[in-house]
C-alpha positions in Angstrom: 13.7 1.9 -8.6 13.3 5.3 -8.0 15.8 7.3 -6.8 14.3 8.8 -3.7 15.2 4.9 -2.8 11.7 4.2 -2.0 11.0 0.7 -0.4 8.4 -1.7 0.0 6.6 -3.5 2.6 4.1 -6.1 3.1 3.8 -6.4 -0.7 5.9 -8.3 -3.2 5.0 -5.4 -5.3 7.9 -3.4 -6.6 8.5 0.3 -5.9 7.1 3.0 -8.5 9.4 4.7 -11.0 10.2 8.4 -10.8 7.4 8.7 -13.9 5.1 6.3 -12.2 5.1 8.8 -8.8 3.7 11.5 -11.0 1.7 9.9 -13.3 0.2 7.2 -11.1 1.1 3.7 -9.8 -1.4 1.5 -8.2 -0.6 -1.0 -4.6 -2.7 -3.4 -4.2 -4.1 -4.7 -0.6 -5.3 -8.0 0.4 -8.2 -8.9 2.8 -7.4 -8.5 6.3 -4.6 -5.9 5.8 -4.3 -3.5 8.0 -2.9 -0.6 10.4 -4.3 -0.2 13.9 -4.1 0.1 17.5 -6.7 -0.1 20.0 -6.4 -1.4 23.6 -6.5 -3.4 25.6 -4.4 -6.0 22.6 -5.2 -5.1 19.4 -2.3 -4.5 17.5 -2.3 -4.5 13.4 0.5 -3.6 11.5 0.4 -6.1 7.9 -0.7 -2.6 5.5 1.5 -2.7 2.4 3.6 0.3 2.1 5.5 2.0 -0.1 8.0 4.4 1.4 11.4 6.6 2.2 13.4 6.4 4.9 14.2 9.3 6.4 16.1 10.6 9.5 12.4 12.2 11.4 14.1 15.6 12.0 14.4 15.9 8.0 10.7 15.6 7.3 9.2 18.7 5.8 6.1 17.5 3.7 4.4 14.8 1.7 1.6 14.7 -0.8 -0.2 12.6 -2.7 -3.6 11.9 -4.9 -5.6 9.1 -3.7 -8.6 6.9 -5.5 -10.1 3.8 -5.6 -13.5 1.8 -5.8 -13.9 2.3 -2.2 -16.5 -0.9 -1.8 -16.1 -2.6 1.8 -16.0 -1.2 5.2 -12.7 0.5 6.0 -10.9 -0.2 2.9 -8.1 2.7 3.4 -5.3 4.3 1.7 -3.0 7.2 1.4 -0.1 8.9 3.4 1.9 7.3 6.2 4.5 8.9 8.4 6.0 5.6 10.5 8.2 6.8 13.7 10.6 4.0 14.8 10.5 4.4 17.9 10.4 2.4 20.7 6.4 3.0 20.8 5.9 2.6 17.4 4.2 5.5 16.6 2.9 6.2 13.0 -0.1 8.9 11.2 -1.8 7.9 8.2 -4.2 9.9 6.6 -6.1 9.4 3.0 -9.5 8.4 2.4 -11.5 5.5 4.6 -14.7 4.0 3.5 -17.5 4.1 6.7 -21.3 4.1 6.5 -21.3 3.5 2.7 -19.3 6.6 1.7 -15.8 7.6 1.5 -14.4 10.2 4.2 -10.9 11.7 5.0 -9.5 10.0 7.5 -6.7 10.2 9.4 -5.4 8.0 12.4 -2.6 9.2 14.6 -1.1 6.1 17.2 1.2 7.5 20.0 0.3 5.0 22.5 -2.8 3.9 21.0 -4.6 5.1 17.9 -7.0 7.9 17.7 -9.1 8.2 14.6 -11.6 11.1 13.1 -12.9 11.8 9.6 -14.6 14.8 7.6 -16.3 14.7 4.6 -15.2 14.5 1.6 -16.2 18.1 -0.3 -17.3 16.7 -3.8 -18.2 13.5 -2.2 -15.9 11.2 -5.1 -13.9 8.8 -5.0 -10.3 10.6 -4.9 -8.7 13.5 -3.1 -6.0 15.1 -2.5 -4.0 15.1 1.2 -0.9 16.6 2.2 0.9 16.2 5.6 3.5 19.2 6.4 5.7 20.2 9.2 4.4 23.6 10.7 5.7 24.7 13.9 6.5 21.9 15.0 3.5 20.0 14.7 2.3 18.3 11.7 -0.4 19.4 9.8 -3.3 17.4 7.4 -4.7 19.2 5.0 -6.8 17.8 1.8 -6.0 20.3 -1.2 -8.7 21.6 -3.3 -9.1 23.3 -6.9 -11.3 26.2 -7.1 -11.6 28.2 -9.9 -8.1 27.8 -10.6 -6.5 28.1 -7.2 -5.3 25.9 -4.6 -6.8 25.8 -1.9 -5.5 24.0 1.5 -7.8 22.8 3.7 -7.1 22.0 7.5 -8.2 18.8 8.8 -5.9 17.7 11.8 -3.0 19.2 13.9 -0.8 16.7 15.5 0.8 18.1 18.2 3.1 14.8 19.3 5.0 14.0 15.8 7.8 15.8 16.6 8.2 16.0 19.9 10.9 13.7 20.5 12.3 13.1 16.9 16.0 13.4 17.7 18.0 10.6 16.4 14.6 9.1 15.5 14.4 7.1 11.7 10.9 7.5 9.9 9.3 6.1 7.3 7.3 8.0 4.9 5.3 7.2 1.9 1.7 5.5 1.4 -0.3 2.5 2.6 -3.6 0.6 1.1 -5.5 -1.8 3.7 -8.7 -3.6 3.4 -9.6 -4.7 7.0 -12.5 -6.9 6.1 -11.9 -10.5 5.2 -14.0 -10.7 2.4 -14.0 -9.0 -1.2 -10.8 -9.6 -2.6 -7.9 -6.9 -3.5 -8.5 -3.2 -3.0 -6.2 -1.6 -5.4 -5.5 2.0 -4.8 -4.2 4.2 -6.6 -2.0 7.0 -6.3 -0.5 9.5 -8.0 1.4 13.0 -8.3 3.2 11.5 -5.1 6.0 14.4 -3.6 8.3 14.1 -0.5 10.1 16.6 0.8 13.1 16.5 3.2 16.3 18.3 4.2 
């Protein structure tokens, strides 16, 4: 176990090692896995996750590299930021498979879920998303390479994160779901994982 004490959820999976957050550790999802809201009832909260706990106020940023063979309709994974709060609200961004392709996605539930998506620029497999604190809203942005330099692109603002984060516990680190029923484990891999907190 590393020793940012990582945990995980809805997996019998084991944590990754300190070397396996850089170099790349896979988590595995099952049919029907998944994290949503939508109303009037629909409530889904089975995603395996691996993450930190963390005291909300203390979250600065979080990024990670995510890939897979994105094959079945909304088969997901990437970054989650879990509030526990009496709402349950939680963001998770990464990539989601819809229409055939991959997209970025990211889904932010404060009472219910919201959801958009934007292409991904070299239309693969993989990309790389970062979630960070900025004025006290949390930004998405998927991180490019060109010609050397790093580029960050904005994708979402959420406005709400950190609104009422006193004395509020979170829980950050990544997620893998495949929704569908049918096609056996997504595996999803991740790596060059950071967290950082005060």
């Amino acid at each position: 176990m590393s020793s940012l004490n990582l945990r995980s959820e809805n997996t019998s999976q084991q944590p990754p090692t300190e070397a396996d957050l850089k170099n790349g550790f896979t988590l595995k999802a099952a049919p029907g896995t998944d994290l949503w809201s939508k109303p009037p009832s629909t409530v889904r909260s089975n995603a395996p996750t691996i993450t930190r706990a963390i005291a909300l106020s203390r979250f600065q940023r979080a990024r990670v590299h995510v890939s897979a063979d994105w094959s079945t309709l909304y088969d997901q994974g990437g970054l989650v930021l879990m509030m526990e709060h009496k709402a349950r609200k939680w963001i998770k961004t990464g990539i989601e498979f819809v229409s055939g392709r991959p997209y970025v996605s990211t889904v932010a539930k404060d009472n219910w879920a919201d959801w958009s998506l934007a292409p991904i620029s070299d239309g693969g497999g993989g990309v790389t998303i970062e979630m960070v604190r900025q004025k006290g809203a949390l930004w998405v942005y998927v991180v490019e390479k060109r010609e050397g330099e790093e580029i960050m692109v904005p994708v979402r603002e959420i406005t709400w994160a950190f609104a009422e984060e006193e004395d509020v516990k979170a829980l950050a680190g990544v997620y893998a779901c495949r929704p569908a029923k049918e096609g056996g484990e997504l595996d999803v891999v991740f790596r060059d994982f950071e967290l950082e907190y005060t």
